[in-house]
Each structure stands twice: as structure tokens, then as C-alpha cells.
N, C-alpha and C positions, 0 to 999 in steps of 0.2 A: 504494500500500500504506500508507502514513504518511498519507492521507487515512483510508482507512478503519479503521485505528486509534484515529488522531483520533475518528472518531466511534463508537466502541466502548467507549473512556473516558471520554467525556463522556455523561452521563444522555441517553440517549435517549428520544425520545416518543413512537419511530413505534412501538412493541413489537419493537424489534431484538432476538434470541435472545443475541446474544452478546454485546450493552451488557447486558441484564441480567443473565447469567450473571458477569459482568465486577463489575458492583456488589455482586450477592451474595457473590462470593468476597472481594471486600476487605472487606465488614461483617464477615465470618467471620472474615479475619486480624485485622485492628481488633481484633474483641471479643478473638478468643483472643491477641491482644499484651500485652491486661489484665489476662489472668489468672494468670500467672506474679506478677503484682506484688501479688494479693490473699492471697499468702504468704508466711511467712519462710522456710521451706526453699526452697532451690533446688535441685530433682533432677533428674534428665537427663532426666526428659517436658517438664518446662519448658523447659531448654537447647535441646532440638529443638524447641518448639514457639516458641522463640523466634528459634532460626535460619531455621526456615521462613516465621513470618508477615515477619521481614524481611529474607527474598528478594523476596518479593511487593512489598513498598516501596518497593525500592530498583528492582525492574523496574517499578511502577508508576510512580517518580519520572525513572526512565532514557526511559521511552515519552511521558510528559509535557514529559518538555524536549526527545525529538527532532521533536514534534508542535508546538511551543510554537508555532510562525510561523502554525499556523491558530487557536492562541484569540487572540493577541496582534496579527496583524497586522502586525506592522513589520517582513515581510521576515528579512534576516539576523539584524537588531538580535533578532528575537526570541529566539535561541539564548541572545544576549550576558544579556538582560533577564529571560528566565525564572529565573533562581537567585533572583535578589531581589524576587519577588514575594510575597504574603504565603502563599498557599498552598505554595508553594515551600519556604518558610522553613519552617514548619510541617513540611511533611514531612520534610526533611532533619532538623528536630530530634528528630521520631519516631525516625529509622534512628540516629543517632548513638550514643545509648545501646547501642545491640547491640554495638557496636566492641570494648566491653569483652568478649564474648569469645574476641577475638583473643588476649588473655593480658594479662596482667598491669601490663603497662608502660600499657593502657590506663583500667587501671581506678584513674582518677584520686582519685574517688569515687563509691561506690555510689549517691549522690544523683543522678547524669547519669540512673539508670533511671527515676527521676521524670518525665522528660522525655518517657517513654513517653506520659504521662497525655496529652500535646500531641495525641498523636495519635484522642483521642475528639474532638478537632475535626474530623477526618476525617469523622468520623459525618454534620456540613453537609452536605460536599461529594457522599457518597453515600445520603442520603438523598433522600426529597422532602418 
């Protein structure tokens, strides 16, 4: 099963159904992650639409680190090794910013949602 994930999330060539439904849905989240942040009001379409694109992220990034040992290869080590990769990094700085809204104690600075913008790097990874 974690094999065939593996290959669900990573761009597919053979015309897999469900690696491209897979890639479509996170350019979807991607974009709609950005678009909360091309306003100054923050209203509750936003709040949801920003709680949702990062569920998506953070299952995209939970399904990538449990697959890690087939892109990386080193066995166990891959578990240890996937957080500090650069994609990695990347996306974890995507989800970050959302924490703020957990409440208040999070929202160190409104500057963290900048951090969102990391995530049009995403755009590489699922494109061609």
C-alpha cells in the first residue's frame, strides 16, 4: 500500500488516474493557499479555505515522509533524513503559518503568513 502511494504522489508518466487527480488537487490547494493573502480582510471563506488547503499539506507532507524510504533509499535512515530535505523544508514552512489559527499564543507575527508565498514553490514539484 505505501508502495502504491508512493507512486500516486510522485508525477506519474504512465497516465495513472489517480497521480493525476492527486497533482490536480494540490495545484488547487497551492493556488487557493494564495489567495487569502491577496487581501486585507480576513473572513471566514478565507479561515476555511485556509484550514482546508492545509489539511491537504500536512497529509501531503505526513504521506511523503511515510513513503520517504522509496524516493531516498537509505532504508530506515530515510524516515530519520526526510524532514531535512529541501522539499521537506519547504513544505513544512508552507503548513507553519496556518498554526496561527490555533489562537492567539500562536500568532507571533502576522509576517509567518508570508511564508505561505514558500509554498508557490510547490508549483516545481507539481508541475511539468
Amino acid at each position: 500500500m505505501r508502495k502504491r502511494l508512493y507512486n500516486i504522489i510522485e508525477q506519474s508518466r504512465n497516465g495513472d488516474r489517480y497521480s493525476l487527480a492527486y497533482d490536480v488537487i494540490m495545484l488547487v490547494a497551492i493556488t487557493a493557499s494564495i489567495i487569502p493573502l491577496m487581501f486585507v480582510d480576513d473572513t471566514k471563506s478565507f479561515r476555511i479555505i485556509e484550514q482546508v488547503t492545509v489539511l491537504f499539506f500536512i497529509l501531503d507532507y505526513i504521506i511523503r515522509w511515510v513513503t520517504a524510504d522509496y524516493r531516498l533509499e537509505k532504508k530506515g535512515w530515510s524516515f530519520v533524513i526526510y524532514p531535512f530535505t529541501g522539499w521537506a523544508i519547504i513544505d513544512l514552512l508552507s503548513i507553519l503559518p496556518a498554526f496561527s489559527i490555533l489562537g492567539g499564543g500562536f500568532k507571533i507575527a502576522r509576517i509567518t503568513r508570508l511564508l505561505r508565498i514558500i509554498g508557490l514553490f510547490k508549483f516545481v514539484r507539481f508541475s511539468d
